[in-house]
N, C-alpha and C positions, 0 to 999 in steps of 0.2 A: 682511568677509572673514575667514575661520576659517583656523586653523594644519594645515594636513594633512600634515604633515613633522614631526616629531617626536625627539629620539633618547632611550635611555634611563638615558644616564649625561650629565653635567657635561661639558664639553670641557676635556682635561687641562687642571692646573698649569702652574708653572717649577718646576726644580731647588731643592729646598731648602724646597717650600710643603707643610706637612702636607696630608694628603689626606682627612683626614675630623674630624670633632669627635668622635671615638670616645674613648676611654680610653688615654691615651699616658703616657709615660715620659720625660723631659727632663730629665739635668744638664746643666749648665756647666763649663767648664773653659777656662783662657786658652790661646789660639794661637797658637801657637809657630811656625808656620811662619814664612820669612823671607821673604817674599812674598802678598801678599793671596791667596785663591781663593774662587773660585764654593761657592756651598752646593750642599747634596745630596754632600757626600763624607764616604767612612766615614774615620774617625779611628780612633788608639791613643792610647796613654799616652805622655806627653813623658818630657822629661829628669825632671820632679818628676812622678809620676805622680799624685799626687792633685790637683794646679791644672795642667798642663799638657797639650797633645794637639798630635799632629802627623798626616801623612797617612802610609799604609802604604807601610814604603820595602823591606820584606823579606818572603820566604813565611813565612808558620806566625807572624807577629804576631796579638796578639789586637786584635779591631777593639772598639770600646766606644760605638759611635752614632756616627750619622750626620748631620752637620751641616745645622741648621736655618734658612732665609733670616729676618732679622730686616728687618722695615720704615723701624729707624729706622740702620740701617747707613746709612754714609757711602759716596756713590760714587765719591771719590776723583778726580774729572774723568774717568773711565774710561765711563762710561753704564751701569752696573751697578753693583748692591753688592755688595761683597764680603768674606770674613771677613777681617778685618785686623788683619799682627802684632801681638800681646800685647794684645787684647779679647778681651771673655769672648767665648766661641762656645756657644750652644745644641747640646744632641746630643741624637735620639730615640737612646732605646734601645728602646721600646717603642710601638708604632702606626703609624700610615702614612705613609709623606711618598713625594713624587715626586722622580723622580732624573732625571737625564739617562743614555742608556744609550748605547755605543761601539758596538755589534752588537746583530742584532735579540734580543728577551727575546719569549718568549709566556709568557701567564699558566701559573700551576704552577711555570714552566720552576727549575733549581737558578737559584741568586744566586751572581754571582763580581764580587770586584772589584781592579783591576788595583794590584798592587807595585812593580811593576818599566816606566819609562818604555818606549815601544817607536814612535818616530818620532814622529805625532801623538799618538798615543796614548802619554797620560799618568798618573802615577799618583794614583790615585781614580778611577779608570774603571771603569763599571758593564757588566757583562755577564753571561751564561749561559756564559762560554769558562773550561774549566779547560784552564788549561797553565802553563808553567814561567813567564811573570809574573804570573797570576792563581793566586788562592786562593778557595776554596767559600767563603762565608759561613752558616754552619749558624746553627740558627735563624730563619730569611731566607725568603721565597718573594715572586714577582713575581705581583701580585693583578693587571694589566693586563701584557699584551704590548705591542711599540713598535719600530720601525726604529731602525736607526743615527742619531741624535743630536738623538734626540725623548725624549718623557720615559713612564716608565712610572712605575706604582703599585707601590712596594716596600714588604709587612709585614712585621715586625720584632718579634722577641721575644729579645730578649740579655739574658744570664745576667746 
């Protein structure tokens, strides 16, 4: 029997899985947050800005990568890994990883990612929506499009 069904891309990622063996850009920095979270979120500079990162809690912060899943993270009995307080946390700042997105993204579309909590919607939330708790991410474009709370292909080139 022969395969007559075919497609011509991979079947996405999770949140947090680079998206290609391309040429990427990764530092580390410890996480600050006081609560474990999901990868695939953009980050800034902590309280110490050269060891520390936190998630974006104001407009017009600079974002500095985007948090990478590590395999050998701990799941804490929760059924997921997650990045957990004061461990190093990987950030692309440079290449592709897949995010989870809150609204639908088409490829091309701008990059916005949410600041300001807003009911489910929390912040590191990935979307195309500029408004008063989302911020553009310049440098940024979504290589795949994706519905509400599927993952899309986010490229990345920060300064």
């Amino acid at each position: 029997m022969s395969q007559t069904v075919y497609t011509r891309t991979a079947a996405a990622g999770f949140a947090g899985l680079l998206a290609d063996s391309g040429p990427n850009t990764i530092i580390s920095r410890a996480h600050e947050e006081a609560v474990a979270q999901d990868f695939g979120k953009p980050y800034r500079p902590g309280t110490d800005p050269e060891v520390q990162v936190l998630l974006p809690s104001a407009a017009g912060q600079e974002i500095i990568g985007v948090s990478v899943h590590r395999h050998n993270e701990k799941t804490r009995f929760t059924g997921a890994a997650k990045a957990q307080t004061d461990e190093n946390l990987d950030l692309l700042r440079e290449g592709a990883i897949f995010v989870e997105v809150e609204a639908t993204v088409v490829a091309g579309g701008l990059v916005a990612f949410r600041h300001t909590d807003n009911g489910p919607l929390l912040a590191g939330g990935w979307s195309s929506v500029d408004d008063a708790e989302t911020d553009l991410l310049a440098n940024a474009r979504w290589d795949t499009g994706a519905t509400a709370g599927n993952v899309a292909k986010l490229v990345l080139n920060l300064p």
